[in-house]
C-alpha positions in Angstrom: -1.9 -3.6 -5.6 0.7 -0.6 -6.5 4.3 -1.3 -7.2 6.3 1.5 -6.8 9.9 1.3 -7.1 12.2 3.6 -4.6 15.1 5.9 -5.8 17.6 3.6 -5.6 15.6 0.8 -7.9 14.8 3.6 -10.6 18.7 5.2 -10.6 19.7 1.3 -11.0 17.4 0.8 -13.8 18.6 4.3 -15.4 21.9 3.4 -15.1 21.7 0.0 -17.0 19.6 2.4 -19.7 22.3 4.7 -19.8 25.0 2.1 -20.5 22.8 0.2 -22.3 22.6 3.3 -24.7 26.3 4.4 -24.4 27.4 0.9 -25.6 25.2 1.3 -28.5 26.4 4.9 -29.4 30.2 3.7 -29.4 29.4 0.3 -31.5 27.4 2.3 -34.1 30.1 4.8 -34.0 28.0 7.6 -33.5 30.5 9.1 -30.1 34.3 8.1 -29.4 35.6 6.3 -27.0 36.9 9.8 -25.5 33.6 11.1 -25.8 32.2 8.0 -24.2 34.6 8.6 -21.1 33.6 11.7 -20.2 29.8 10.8 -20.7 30.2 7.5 -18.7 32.3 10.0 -16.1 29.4 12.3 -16.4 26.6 10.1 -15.8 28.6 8.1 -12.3 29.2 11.4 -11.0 25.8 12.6 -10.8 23.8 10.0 -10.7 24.6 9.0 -7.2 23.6 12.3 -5.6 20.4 11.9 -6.9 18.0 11.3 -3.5 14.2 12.0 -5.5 12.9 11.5 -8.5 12.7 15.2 -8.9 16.2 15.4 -8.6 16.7 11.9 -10.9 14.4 13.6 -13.7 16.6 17.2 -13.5 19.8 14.8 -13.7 18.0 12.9 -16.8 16.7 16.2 -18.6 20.2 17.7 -18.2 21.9 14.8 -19.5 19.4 15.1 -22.4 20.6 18.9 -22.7 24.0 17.9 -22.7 23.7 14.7 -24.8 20.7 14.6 -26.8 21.6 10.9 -27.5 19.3 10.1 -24.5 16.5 12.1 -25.3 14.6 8.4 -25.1 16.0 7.1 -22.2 14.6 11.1 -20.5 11.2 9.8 -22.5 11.4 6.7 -20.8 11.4 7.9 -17.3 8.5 10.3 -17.7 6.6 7.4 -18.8 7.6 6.0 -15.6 6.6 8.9 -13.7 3.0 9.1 -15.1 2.6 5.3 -14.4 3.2 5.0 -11.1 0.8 8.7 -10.5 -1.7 6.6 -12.4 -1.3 3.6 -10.3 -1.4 6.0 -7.4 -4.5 7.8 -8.3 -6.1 3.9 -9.1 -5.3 2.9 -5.8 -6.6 6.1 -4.1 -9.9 5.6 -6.5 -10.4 1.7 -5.2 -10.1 2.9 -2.1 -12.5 5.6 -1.7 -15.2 2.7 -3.9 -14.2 0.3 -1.0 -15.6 2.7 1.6 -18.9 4.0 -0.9 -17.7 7.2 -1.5 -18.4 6.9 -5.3 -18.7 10.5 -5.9 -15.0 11.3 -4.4 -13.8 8.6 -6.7 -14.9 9.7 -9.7 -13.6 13.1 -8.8 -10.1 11.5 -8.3 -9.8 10.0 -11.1 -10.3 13.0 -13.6 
């Protein structure tokens, strides 16, 4: 079975990351609390217009660009990404094996 999450699960999940990761930058002292405003205000009003998970990952790699505090939290959501095509390309590939056509899923799943 293939659990895929839609847009709004992965921005949710993102944006616990993202504060997750903010909190951590201000008690290690690493940004300000100024600086931390206008990243916090940075990440609420883009986020939200994100409707894909193209757009999402544009968002996340210029946040990175930006910030490069989150360069692990952009790492984390290509991970993501390559899962779920994995998953994707496992279910396609039990499929085709369910109906004997071996040869297609080999193919599919180079």
């Amino acid at each position: 079975m293939v659990f895929m999450l839609n847009i709004e699960d992965h921005k949710n999940n993102f944006g616990v990351e993202l504060t997750r990761k903010l909190g951590q930058l201000l008690e290690n002292g690493e940004i300000k609390l100024a600086e931390c405003g206008q990243i916090a205000e940075y990440i609420l009003s883009n986020i939200d217009s994100c409707s894909t998970l193209v757009e999402l990952h544009s968002f996340l790699q210029e946040l990175n660009n930006r910030y490069p505090y989150f360069e692990n939290v952009l790492q984390l959501e290509e991970g993501y990404e390559k899962e779920e095509k994995d998953q994707e390309k496992a279910a396609k590939m039990e499929e085709l094996l369910k109906h004997n056509q071996v040869d297609q899923a080999i193919a599919t799943g180079k």
